[in-house]
Steps between C-alpha positions, in 0.01 A plus 500: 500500500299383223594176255530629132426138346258282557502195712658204295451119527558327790897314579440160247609168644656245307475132671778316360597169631875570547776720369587349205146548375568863588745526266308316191212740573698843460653352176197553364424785665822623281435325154140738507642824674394829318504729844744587728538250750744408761558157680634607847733257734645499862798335348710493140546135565091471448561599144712276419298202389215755315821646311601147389138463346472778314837474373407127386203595344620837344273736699627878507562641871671778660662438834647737747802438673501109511844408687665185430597377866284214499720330255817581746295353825619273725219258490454517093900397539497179632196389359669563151822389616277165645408452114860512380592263739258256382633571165852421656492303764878532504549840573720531837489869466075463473455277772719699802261756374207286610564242725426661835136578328365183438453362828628212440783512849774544257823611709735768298799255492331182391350772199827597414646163501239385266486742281899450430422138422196549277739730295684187341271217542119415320318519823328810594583669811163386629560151404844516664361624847195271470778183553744693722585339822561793678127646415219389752259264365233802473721691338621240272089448436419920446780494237377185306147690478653838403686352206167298450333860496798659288421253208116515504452889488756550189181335346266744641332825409673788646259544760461137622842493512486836717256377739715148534814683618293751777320254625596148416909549544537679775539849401180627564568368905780690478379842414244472759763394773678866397227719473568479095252692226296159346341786277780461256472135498149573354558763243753272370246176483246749327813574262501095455191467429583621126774272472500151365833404736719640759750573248235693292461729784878557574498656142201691533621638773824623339235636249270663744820639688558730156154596448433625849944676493351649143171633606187573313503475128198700480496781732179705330288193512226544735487174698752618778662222774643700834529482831314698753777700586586605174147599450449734724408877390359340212144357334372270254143457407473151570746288779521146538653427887656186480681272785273616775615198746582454848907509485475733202267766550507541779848407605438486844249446776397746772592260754887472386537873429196780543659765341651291159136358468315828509815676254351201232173605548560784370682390192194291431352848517687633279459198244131540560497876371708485188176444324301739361186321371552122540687260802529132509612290751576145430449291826559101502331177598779323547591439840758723697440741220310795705558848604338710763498781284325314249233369763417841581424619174279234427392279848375134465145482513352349831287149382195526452268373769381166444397120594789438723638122469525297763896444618625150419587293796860439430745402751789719588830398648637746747824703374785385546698603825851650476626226643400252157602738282842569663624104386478659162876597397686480208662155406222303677287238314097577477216268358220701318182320451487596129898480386610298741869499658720729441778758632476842651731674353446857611262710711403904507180576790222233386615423189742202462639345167484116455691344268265121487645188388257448202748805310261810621559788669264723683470791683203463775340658839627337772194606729269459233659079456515466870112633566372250237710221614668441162848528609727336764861407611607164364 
């Protein structure tokens, strides 16, 4: 067999620091694009956020078969039914929704007896269960700081306010406990990011929802969004492969299942060969943002050989036994050596949320506290 073309460029890298910057960079890509070219996905939820750019800044696309499930998803649910209950605090109907989310120890009756009383009286149901005698003091104290939170991120960009609810309110703890998809959680802060509040982004995503139900308003235009899937059989003269992350692309690991991890290799195969004279593959500095697919194409260089320094002498303590770490449970009271006392309100592996008496709350390694002796029991 003999090649009828000649041998092309090499696969381009594009170092971006994260995914947002991803999405910025192919909007240009777009605004300039004279040539076929298609920008290839594992998921439809990864073109989400790039659609919401180039509809904002009036950028011509095509797009095959975007679905609109994201917008029905569990997860993009209560974090959008989190934002109308901070508009309405009041809202019994809300709040049975969401109570059991929070992890804030709230039982289903004392929720349901709350929210009947909030209906007809000017406290919140928050406010009402932060002074109810049959709440535990730490649960009296997690709902005080949720309504605290509730308040401040109607005030926030979309995405702060995002980011506040997965990992400053619970919900993010949550997911994890269940095995839930945190992926959603960040295509919708990307979606924030455009928004000047939490209610902007509740309308745009009513918006977005139509675009993506009506489809591509310029079908012959030759800037073409899909995802790998839908591309197969067919070729574009340049691809942009975007989302090539651990969790993404691939899906899987070969240690939790062989045969799924070698069936995404070859999709990544397939992305790889829907070009027929350029391929780009945008890879990221930030960190958790790596593939092994990506590392093979392109393989960090080895340092070059040099003086080597001389290690510092620094002390290290000894990690913690099982034993110290074990005294860490929900509900007890910890002293940090940087935010001082506070209360532990919930726990998933290492990482254990604090809720400290200065008004912060923060998400930490419990091995990494113990090993540098920042942390203890009060």
């Amino acid at each position: 067999m003999k090649a009828v073309r000649e041998d092309g460029p090499a696969v381009r890298e594009i170092p971006v620091l994260d995914r947002r910057a991803q999405y910025r960079y192919l909007c240009q890509v777009a605004r300039d694009c004279t040539v076929p070219t298609a920008v290839l996905y594992r998921d439809n939820d990864s073109a989400l956020p790039l659609i919401d750019l180039l509809e904002r800044q009036g950028i011509p696309y095509a797009s095959r078969q975007v679905d609109s499930t994201f917008f029905s998803n569990r997860v993009v649910r209560d974090l959008t039914d989190l934002i109308r209950f901070a508009q309405d605090p009041w809202d019994g109907e809300l709040f049975l929704r969401l109570y059991y989310k929070l992890g804030a120890g709230i039982s289903k009756s004392l929720a349901q007896q709350a929210a009947a009383q909030a209906a007809g009286r000017g406290e919140t149901i928050l406010q009402l269960l932060a002074k109810s005698g049959a709440a535990s003091p730490w649960t009296r104290k997690q709902c005080k700081a949720l309504q605290t939170h509730l308040d401040n991120l109607l005030e926030e960009r979309g995405d702060r306010a995002v980011y506040r609810m997965v990992h400053f309110m619970g919900y993010g703890a949550y997911l994890e406990e269940r095995g839930g998809d945190l992926r959603k959680a960040e295509i919708l802060e990307a979606l924030g990011s455009e928004t000047e509040t939490p209610a902007d982004l509740l309308e745009r995503l009513d918006q977005l929802r139509g675009v993506v139900q009506a489809g591509s308003s310029a079908p012959d235009c030759p800037f073409v969004l899909s995802t790998i899937h839908s591309s197969k059989g067919l070729e574009y003269q340049r691809v942009f492969l975007m989302d090539a992350v651990r969790g993404l692309l691939p899906k899987t690991q070969p240690e939790e299942d062989a045969d799924l991890y070698q069936e995404e290799r070859r999709l990544f195969y397939v992305a790889m060969t829907r070009a027929q004279d350029e391929l780009a593959l945008f890879t990221f500095r930030k960190v958790g943002l790596t593939s092994p697919f990506s590392r093979e194409i392109f393989p960090q260089k080895a340092p070059a050989d040099g003086p080597k320094k001389k290690p510092l002498n620094i002390p290290v303590r000894p990690a913690p036994g099982q034993g110290e770490a074990d005294l860490f449970t929900p509900g007890t009271r910890v002293r940090h050596t940087v935010f001082g006392p506070g209360l532990l309100s919930s726990r998933t592996g290492d990482i254990v949320s604090i809720t400290f008496d200065q008004g912060t709350d923060k998400r930490l390694s419990l091995s990494a506290a113990l090993g540098a002796g920042s942390m203890k029991t009060e």
